[in-house]
C-alpha positions as CSV (number, residue, x, y, z in Angstrom):
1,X,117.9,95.2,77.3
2,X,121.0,94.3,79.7
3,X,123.1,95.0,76.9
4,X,121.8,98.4,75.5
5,X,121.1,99.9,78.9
6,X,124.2,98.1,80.6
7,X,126.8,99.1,77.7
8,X,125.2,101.0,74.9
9,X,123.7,104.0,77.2
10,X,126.4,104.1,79.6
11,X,129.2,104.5,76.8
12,X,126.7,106.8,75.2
13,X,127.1,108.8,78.4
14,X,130.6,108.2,78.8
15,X,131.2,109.6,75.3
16,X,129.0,112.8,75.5
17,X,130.9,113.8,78.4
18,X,134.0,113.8,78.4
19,X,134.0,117.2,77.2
20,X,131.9,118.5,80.3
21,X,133.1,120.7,83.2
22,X,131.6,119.5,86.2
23,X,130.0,121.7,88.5
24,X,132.0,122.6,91.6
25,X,130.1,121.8,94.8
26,X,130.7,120.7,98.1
27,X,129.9,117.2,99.9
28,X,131.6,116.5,103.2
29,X,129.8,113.2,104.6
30,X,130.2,112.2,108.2
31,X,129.0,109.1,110.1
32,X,125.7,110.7,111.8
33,X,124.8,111.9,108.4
34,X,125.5,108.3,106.7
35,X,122.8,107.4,109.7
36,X,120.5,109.7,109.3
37,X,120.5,108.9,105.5
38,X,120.1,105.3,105.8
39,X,117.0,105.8,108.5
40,X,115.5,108.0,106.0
41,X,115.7,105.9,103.1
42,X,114.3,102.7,105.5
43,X,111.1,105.5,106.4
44,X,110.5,106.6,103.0
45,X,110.6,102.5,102.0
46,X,107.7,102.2,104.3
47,X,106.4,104.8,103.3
48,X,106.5,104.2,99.5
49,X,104.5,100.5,100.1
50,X,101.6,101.9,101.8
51,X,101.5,105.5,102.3
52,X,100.2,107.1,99.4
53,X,97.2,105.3,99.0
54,X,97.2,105.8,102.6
55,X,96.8,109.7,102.0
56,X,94.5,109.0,99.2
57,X,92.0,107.5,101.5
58,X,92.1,110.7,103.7
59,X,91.4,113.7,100.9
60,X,88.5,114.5,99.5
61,X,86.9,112.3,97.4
62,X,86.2,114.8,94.3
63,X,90.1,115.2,94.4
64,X,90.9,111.9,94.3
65,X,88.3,111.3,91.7
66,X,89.5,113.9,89.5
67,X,92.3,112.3,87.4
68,X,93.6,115.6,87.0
69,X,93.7,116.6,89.9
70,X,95.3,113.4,91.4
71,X,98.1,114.2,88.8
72,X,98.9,117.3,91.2
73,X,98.2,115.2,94.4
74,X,100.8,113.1,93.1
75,X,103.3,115.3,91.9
76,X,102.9,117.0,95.3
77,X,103.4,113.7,97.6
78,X,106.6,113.2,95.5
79,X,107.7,116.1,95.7
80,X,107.8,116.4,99.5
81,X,109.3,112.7,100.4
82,X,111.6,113.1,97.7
83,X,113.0,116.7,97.1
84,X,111.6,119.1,100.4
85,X,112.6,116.6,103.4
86,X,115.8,115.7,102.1
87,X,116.4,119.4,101.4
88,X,115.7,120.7,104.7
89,X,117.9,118.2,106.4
90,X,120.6,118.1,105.1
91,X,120.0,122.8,104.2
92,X,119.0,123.1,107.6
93,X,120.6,120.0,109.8
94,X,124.5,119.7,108.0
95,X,124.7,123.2,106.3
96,X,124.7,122.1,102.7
97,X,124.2,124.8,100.1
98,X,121.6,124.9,97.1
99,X,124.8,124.6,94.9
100,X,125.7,121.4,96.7
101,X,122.8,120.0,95.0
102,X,123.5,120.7,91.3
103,X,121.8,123.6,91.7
104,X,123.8,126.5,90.5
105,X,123.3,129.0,88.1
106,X,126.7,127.7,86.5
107,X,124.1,125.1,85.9
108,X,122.3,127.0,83.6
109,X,125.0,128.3,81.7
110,X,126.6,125.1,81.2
111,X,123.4,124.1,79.3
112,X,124.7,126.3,77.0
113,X,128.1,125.2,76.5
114,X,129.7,122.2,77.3
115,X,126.6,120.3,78.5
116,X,124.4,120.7,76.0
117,X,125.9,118.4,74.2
118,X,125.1,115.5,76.8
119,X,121.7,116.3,77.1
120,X,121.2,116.6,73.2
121,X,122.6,113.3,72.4
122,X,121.5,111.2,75.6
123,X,118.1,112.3,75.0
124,X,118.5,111.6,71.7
125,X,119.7,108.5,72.6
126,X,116.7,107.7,75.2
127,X,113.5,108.7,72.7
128,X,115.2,107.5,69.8
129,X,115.5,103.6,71.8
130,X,111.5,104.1,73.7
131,X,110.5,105.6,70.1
132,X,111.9,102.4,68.1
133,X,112.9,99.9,70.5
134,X,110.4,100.1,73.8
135,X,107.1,98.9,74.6
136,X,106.2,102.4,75.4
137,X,107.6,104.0,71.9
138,X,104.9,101.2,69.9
139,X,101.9,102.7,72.0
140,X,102.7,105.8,71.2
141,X,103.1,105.2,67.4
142,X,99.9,103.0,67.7
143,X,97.3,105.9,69.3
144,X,96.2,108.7,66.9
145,X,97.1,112.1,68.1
146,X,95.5,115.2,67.1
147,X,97.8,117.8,65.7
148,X,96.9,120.2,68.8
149,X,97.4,117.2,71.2
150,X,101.2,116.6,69.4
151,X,102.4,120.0,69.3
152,X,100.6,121.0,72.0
153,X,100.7,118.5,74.7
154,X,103.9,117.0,73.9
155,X,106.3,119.7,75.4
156,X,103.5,120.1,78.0
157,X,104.1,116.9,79.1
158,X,108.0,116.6,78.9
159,X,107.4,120.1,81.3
160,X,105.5,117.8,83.7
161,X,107.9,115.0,83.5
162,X,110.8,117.9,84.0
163,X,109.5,117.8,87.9
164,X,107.6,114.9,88.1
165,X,110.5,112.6,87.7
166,X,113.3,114.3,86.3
167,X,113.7,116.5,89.9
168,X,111.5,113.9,92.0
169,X,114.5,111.2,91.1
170,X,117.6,113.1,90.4
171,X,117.2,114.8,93.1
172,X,117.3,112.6,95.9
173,X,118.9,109.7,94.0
174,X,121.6,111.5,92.4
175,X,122.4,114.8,94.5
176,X,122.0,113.4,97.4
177,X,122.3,109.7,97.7
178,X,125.0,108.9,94.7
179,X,127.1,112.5,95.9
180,X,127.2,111.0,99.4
181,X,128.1,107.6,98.5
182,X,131.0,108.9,96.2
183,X,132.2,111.0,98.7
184,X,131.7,108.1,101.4
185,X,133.6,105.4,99.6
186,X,136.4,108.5,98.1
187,X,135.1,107.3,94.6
188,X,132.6,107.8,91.6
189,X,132.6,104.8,90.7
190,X,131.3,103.4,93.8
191,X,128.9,105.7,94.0
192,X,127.5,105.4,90.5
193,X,127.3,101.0,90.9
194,X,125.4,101.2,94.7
195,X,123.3,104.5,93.5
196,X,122.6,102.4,90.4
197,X,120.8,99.4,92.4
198,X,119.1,102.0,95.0
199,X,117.7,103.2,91.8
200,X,116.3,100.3,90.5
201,X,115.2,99.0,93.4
202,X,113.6,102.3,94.4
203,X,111.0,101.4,91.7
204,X,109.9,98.1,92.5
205,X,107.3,99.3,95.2
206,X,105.7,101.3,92.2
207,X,105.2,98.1,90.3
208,X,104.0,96.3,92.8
209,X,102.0,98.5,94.8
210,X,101.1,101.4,92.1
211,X,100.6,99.7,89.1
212,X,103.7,101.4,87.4
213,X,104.0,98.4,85.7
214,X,101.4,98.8,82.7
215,X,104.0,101.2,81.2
216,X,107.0,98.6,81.3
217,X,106.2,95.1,80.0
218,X,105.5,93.8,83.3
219,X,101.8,94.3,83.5
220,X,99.5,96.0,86.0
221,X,100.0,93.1,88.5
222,X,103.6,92.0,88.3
223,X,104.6,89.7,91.3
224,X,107.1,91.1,93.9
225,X,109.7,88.3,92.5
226,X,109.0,90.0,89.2
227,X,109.1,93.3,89.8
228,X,112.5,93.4,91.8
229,X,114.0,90.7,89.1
230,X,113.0,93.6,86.5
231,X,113.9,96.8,88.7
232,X,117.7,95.1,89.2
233,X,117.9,93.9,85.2
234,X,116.9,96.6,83.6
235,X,116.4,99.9,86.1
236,X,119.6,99.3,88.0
237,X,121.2,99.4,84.8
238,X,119.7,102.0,83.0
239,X,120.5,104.2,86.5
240,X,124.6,103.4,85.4
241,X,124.1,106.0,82.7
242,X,122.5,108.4,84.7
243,X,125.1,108.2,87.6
244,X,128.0,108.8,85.1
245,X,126.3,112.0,83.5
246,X,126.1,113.4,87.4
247,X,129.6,112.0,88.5
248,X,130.5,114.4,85.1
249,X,128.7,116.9,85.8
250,X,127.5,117.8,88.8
251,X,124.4,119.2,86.7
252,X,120.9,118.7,88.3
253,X,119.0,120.4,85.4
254,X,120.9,118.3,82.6
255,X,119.6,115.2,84.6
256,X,116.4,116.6,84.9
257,X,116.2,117.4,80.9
258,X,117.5,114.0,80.2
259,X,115.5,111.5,82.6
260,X,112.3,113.6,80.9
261,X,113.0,112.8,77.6
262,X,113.6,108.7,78.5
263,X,110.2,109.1,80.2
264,X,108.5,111.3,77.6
265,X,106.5,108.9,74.7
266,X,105.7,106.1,77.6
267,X,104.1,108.5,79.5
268,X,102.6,110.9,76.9
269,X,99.4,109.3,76.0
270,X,98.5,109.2,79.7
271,X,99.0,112.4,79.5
272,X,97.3,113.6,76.7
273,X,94.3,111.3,77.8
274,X,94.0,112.6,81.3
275,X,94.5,116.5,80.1
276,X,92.9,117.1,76.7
């Protein structure tokens, strides 16, 4: 696993973009924004232990009782600690512009040119490895689908994992965190290695806390020394290759494409199960 998520993706990465034209934006860090960064991230920590289930116990209980619903409730919760805060502070409190974030319409375009490439074959790349490689890929070739749940609910679900975790993460881990690092230290590099562990690391509270685990191969109930061991091994790593695709391109929605396709066959019979 160190080796193909350490070496293989990353030159995989490396590879599909040197081609790319980044995206122009603009990040111009400054010590009170390092600070209010930092006591952000230590909030949203808290937060991330506790505070969902927290907000669980406070709806209604048909909502949280409906597991599709709670997928909403869910994408909802992530969606504001993750993407709408960070947003506003630093739209609203340091001036950045929506094209600071990746977002551009240059964006779009570029899907079109010289990023598609990187999307095509790092995708590729990702369901390819969970399709024949992962724990996830051999429970997907293990359930039996119907054909309306395949061709149906398969691009629904890479839709869903679009937002759910290809904007949730990219977002704040990539446009915001790695693009102030970077900028921080005068250097991609940098930024890509520390975003890298924040990545991993950013996931152990789901294994622990959420059960996150039972789609990895550490269980519903992996220990805290277990789940940060794994988060640092394997996540951190597998982060390397998507902080090189953003320190090339400056793309938001090629991250977002990407990081749904790695997610897509571990998460799709929850999906189907839960929707059809």
């Amino acid at each position: 696993m160190l080796i193909v998520f350490g070496v293989a993706f990353p030159i995989i990465a490396w590879v599909a973009t040197r081609r790319a034209v980044p995206l122009s934006i603009s990040v111009k860090p400054s010590k009170y924004q390092s600070i209010v960064l930092i006591g952000y991230i230590i909030v949203l920590s808290l937060y991330l232990i506790g505070g969902p289930q927290w907000i669980d116990q406070h709806l209604p209980h048909p909502w949280v009782d409906s597991a599709q619903i709670k997928f909403f409730i869910v994408l909802v919760k992530k969606l504001v600690v993750f993407v709408v805060i960070p947003f506003a502070i630093f739209r609203f409190g340091f001036g950045y512009r929506v094209r600071d974030f990746g977002i551009q319409r240059e964006g779009l375009r570029a899907l079109r040119g010289s990023h598609l490439p990187v999307v095509l074959v790092v995708g590729g790349a990702f369901l390819c490895f969970q399709y024949f490689v992962s724990s996830g890929g051999a429970a997907f070739r293990r359930e039996h689908f119907t054909a309306f749940q395949f061709f149906v609910g398969l691009p629904l679900c890479f839709v869903w994992l679009v937002f759910e975790v290809g904007l949730v993460e990219e977002f704040f881990l990539r446009a915001v965190i790695q693009s102030q690092l970077a900028a921080a230290f005068k250097s991609e590099v940098s930024g890509v290695v520390l975003m890298s562990l924040i990545f991993g690391l950013a996931h152990a509270p789901g294994f622990i806390f959420r059960h996150a685990g039972e789609v990895e191969v550490l269980g519903s109930n992996p220990s805290a020394i277990d789940a940060i061991a794994y988060s640092i091994v394997v996540l951190a790593v597998s982060g390397i290759t998507f902080g090189i695709i953003w320190a090339r391109t400056k793309n938001l929605f090629a991250l977002m494409l990407i990081h749904a396709a790695g997610d897509l066959l571990p998460n799709f019979g929850t999906f189907v199960r839960t929707w059809f």
